[in-house]
C-alpha positions as CSV (number, residue, x, y, z in Angstrom):
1,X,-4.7,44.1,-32.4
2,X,-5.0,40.8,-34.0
3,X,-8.8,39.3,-33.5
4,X,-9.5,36.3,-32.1
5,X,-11.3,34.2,-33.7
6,X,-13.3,30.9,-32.8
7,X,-13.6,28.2,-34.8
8,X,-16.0,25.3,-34.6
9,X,-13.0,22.7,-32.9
10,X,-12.2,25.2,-30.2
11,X,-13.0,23.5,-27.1
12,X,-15.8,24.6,-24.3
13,X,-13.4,26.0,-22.5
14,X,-12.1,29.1,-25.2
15,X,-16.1,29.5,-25.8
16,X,-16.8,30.1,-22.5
17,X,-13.8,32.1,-22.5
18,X,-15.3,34.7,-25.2
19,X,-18.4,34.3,-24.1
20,X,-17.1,36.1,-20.4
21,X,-15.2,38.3,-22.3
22,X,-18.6,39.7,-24.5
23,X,-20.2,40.2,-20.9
24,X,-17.5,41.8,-19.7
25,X,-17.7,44.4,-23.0
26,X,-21.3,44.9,-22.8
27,X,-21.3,45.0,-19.1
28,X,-24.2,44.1,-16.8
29,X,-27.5,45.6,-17.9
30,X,-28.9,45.6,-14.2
31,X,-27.1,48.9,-14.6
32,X,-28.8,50.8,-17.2
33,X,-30.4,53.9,-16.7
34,X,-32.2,54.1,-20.1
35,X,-35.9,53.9,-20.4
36,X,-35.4,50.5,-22.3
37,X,-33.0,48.1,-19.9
38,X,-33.9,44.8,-21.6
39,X,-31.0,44.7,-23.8
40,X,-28.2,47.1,-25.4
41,X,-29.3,47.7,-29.0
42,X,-33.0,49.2,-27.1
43,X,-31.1,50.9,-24.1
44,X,-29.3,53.0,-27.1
45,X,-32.4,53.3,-29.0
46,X,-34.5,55.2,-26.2
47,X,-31.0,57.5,-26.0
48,X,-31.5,58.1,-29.7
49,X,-34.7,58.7,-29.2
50,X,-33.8,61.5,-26.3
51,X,-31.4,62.7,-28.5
52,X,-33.7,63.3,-31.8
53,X,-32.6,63.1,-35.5
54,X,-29.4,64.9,-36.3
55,X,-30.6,65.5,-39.9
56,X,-33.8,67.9,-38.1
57,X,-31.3,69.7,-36.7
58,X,-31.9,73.6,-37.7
59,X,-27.9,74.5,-37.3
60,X,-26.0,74.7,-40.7
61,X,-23.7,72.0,-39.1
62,X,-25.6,68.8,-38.5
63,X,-23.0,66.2,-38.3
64,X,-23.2,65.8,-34.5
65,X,-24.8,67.4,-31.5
66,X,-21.3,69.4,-30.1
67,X,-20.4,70.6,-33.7
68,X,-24.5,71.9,-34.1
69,X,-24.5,73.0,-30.2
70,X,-20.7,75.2,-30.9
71,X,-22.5,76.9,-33.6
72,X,-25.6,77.6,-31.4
73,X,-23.6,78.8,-28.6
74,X,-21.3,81.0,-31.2
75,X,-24.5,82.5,-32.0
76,X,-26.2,82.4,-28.9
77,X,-26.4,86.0,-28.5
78,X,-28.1,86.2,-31.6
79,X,-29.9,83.4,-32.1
80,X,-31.5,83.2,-28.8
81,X,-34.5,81.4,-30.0
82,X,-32.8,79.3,-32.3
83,X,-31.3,78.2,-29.4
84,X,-34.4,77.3,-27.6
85,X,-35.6,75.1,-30.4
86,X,-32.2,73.1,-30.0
87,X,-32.7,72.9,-26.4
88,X,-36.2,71.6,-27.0
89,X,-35.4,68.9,-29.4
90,X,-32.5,67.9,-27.5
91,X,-35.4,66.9,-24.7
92,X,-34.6,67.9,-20.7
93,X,-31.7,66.6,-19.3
94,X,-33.2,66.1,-16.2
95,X,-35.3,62.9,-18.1
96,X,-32.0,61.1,-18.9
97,X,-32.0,57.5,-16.9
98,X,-27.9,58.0,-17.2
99,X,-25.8,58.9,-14.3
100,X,-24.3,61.8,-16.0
101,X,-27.4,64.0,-16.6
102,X,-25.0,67.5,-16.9
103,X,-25.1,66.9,-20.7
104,X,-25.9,64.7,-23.6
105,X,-22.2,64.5,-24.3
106,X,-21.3,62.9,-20.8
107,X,-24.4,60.6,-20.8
108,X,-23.4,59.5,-24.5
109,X,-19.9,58.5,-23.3
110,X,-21.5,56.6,-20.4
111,X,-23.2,54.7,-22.6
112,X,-20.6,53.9,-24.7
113,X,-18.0,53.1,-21.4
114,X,-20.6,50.7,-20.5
115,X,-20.6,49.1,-24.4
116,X,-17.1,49.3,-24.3
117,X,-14.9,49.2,-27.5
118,X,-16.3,47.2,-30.2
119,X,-13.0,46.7,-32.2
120,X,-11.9,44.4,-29.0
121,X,-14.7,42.1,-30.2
122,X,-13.5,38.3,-29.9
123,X,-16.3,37.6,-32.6
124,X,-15.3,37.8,-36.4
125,X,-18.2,40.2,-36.8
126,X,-17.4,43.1,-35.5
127,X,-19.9,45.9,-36.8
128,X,-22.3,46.2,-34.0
129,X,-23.2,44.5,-31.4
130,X,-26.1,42.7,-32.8
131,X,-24.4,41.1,-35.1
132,X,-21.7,39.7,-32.7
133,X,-24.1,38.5,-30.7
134,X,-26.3,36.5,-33.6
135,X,-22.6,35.3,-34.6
136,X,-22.6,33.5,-30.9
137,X,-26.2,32.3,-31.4
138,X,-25.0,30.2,-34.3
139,X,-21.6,29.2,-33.0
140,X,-23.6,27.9,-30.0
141,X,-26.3,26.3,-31.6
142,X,-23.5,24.3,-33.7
143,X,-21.3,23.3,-31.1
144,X,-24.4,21.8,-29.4
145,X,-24.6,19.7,-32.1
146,X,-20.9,18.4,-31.9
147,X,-21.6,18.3,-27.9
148,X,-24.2,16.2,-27.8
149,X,-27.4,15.8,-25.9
150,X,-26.2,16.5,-22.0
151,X,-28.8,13.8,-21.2
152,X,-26.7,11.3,-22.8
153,X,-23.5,11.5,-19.9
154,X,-23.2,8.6,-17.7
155,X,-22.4,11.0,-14.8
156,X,-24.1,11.7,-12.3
157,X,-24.5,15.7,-13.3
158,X,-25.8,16.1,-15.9
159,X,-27.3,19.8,-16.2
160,X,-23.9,20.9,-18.0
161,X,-20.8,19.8,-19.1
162,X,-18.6,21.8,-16.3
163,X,-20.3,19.8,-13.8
164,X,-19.6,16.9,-15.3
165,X,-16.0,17.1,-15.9
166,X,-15.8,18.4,-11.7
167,X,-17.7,14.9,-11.2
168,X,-14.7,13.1,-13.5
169,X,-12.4,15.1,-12.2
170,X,-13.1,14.0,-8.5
171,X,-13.8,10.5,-9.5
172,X,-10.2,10.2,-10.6
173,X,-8.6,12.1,-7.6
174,X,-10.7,9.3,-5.5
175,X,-9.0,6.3,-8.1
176,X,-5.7,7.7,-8.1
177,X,-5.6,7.7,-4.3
178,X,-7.0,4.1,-4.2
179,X,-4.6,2.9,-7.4
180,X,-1.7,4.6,-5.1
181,X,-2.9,3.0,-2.0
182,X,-3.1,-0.7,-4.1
183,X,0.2,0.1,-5.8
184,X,1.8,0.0,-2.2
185,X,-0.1,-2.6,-1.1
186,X,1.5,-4.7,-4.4
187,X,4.8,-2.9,-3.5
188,X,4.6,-4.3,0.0
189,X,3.5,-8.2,-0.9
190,X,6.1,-8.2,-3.8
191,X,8.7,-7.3,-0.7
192,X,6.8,-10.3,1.2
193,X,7.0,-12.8,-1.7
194,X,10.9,-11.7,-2.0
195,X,11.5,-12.5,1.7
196,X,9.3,-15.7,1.4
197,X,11.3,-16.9,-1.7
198,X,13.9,-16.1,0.0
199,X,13.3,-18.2,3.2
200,X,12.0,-20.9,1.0
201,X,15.6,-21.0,-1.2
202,X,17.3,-20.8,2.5
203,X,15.3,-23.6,3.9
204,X,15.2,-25.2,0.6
205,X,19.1,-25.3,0.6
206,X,18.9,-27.6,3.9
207,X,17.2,-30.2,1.9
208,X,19.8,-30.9,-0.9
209,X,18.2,-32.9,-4.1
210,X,20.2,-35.5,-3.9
211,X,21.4,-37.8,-0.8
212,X,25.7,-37.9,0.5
213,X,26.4,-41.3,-0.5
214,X,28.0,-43.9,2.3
215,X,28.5,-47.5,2.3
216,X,27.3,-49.4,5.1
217,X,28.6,-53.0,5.4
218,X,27.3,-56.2,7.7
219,X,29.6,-57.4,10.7
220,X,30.3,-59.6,13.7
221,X,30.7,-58.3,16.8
222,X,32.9,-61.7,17.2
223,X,34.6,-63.5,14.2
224,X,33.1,-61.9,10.8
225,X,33.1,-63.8,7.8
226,X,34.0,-63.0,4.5
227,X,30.8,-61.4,3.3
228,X,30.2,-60.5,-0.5
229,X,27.2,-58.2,-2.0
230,X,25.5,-57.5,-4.4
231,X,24.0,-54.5,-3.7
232,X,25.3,-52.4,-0.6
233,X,24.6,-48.9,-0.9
234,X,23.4,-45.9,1.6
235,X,22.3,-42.3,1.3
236,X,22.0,-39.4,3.9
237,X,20.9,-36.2,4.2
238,X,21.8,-33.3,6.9
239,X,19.2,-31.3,8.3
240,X,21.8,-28.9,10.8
241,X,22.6,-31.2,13.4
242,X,19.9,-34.1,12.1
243,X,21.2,-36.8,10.2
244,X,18.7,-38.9,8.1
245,X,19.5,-41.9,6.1
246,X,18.5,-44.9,4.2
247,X,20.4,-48.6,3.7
248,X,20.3,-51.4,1.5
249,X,21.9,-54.0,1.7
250,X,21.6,-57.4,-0.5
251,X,24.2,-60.6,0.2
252,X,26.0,-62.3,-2.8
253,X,28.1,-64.8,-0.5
254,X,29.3,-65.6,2.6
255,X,32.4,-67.6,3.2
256,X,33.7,-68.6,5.9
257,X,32.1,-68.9,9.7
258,X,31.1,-66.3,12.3
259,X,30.3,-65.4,15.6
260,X,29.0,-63.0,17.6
261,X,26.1,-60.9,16.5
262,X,25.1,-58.6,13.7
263,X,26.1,-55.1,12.9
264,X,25.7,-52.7,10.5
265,X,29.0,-50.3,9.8
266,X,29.5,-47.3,7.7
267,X,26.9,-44.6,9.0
268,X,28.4,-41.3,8.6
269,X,28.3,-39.6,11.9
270,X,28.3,-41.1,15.4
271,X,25.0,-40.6,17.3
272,X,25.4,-37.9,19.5
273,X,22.7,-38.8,22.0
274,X,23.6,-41.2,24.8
275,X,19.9,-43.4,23.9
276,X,20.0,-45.4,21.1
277,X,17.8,-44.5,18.2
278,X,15.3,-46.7,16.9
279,X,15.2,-47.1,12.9
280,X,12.3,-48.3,10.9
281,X,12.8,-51.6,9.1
282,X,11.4,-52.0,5.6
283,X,12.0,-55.0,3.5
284,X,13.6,-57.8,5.3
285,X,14.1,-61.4,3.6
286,X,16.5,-64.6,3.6
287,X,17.6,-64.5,7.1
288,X,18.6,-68.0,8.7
289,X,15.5,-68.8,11.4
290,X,14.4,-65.1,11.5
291,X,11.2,-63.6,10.2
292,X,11.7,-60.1,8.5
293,X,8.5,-59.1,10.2
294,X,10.2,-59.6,13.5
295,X,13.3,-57.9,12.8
296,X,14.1,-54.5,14.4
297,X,17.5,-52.0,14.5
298,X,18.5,-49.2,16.0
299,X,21.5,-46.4,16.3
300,X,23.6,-47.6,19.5
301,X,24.4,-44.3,21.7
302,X,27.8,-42.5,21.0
303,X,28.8,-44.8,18.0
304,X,28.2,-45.2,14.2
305,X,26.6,-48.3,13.6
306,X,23.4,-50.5,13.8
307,X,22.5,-53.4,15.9
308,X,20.1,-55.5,14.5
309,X,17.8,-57.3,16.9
310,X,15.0,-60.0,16.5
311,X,11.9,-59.9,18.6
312,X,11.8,-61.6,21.3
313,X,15.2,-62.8,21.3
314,X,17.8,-60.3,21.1
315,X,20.6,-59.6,18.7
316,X,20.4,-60.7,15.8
317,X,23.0,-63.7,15.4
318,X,25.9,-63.8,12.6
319,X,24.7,-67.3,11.9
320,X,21.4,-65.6,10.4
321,X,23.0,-63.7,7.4
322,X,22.6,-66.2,4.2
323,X,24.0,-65.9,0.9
324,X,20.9,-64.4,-0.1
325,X,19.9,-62.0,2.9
326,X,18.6,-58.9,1.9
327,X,18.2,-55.7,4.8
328,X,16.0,-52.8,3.9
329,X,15.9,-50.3,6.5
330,X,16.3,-46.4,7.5
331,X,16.4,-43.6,10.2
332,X,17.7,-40.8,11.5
333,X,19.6,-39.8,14.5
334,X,21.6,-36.4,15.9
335,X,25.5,-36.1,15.0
């Protein structure tokens, strides 16, 4: 049987290992029956003492005690008092503190069930117990070197190193719960931020980035002139049914005369409410005996144009769009 053998990096674990299994060799010494119970090495001592010196022995063999008590019984008959002195130096079984009392052989072999076999020693020595056990000493006192001071641990036990590891060992069944518990927590806002992106791109795809283009253009709702521009440009956007839309409009000429009042043409849907929709008027300027500031326009109901008014005085007359009118305005209506 190959020995095991522990070496300064085994872990606490294989020590403690080999240290059970030398208790379990030498057995519990609550159950001693010798005179001396303190410890092995004394328990067998007081037996040795019981049993006496085998070199006193009177028998020609004096090797051992069944060898020496053979020949005695062998010559029993004859040696009667021989025997007696045996029996004497032998001591009275009776004073044994071993379960088997019958006979030194039986109470030997109890004490040597309870040693157990010392070639199953985990230690490298192996010659008697003391040894084995002063090997331990050492191996102990060294590896509480390489352990450290116990005082030292930043847990909360701290009487040995077992307890400690339980307290780590807890500590991280605690954290792994709560790291699970976050990691579904981040699972579940990553599916929120998904669905919000997602709403956002859908909501954002309402909105294009840039306006539809349309061209409005000025008109008489009698005789329109010939009316030239230098800028005439309009931009909407569609928000499902909701159209919203800016115009600008700046005059070049006009040639040619007019009657009837102003409109604005080109707007991309019809309104689809039967009210007209008021628009908000921004920069107004040039207009024949009109203030901007009193200009106003709004969507007429069912149709796709403007009608500009003037306040206090109605629609806004042909007569009032110069050469160098320009109409800033913008609004929004349902198609």
């Amino acid at each position: 049987m190959t020995k095991p053998i522990l070496s300064i990096t085994d872990t606490v674990s294989e020590f403690v290992q080999s240290h059970n299994d030398l208790v379990n060799i030498v057995g519990d010494k609550a159950f001693l029956n010798t005179t001396v119970d303190s410890d092995i090495v004394g328990a067998i001592n007081s037996i040795d003492t019981f049993v006496g010196t085998l070199s006193s022995l009177t028998t020609d063999a004096t090797g051992n005690l069944v060898v020496a008590i053979n020949e005695v019984d062998a010559n029993a008959d004859s040696n009667a008092g021989d025997i007696n002195t045996l029996f004497n130096n032998a001591g009275d079984l009776t004073n044994l503190t071993t379960t088997a009392q019958s006979n030194l052989v039986a109470a030997i072999n109890e004490v040597d069930s309870d040693v157990g076999n010392i070639s199953s020693l985990a230690t490298t020595t192996k010659a008697n117990l003391v040894a084995s056990i002063n090997e331990l000493v050492i191996y102990s006192v060294t590896n509480n070197v390489n352990i450290g001071t116990l005082g030292s641990l930043t847990t909360t036990a701290q009487s040995n190193l077992v307890a400690a590891i339980n307290e780590v060992d807890s500590d991280v069944g605690v954290n792994t719960t709560n790291i699970t518990t976050n990691a579904n927590n981040i699972s579940t806002n990553s599916t929120n931020i998904t669905t919000n992106a997602n709403n956002i791109a859908t909501i954002d795809a309402k909105f294009p980035s840039s306006g539809t283009s349309f061209t409005p253009a000025i008109t008489n709702t009698g005789t329109t002139p010939t009316y030239g521009y230098t800028a005439q440009t309009g931009f909407y956007y569609l928000l499902g049914d909701m159209v919203f839309f800016s115009i600008r409009i700046e005059m070049a000429s006009v040639v040619g005369g007019g009657s009837g009042n102003v409109l604005i043409t080109g707007l991309p849907f019809s309104n689809a409410d039967a009210l007209q929709v008021t628009c908000a008027t921004g920069y107004v300027a040039n207009l024949t005996g009109v203030s901007g500031a009193d200009l106003a326009a709004y969507v007429e109901a069912s149709t796709n144009y403007i009608v500009l008014i003037v306040k206090d005085a109605g629609a806004l007359s042909g007569t009032a769009i110069s050469p160098s009118a320009f109409i800033n305005l913008s609004g929004w209506y349902k198609k």
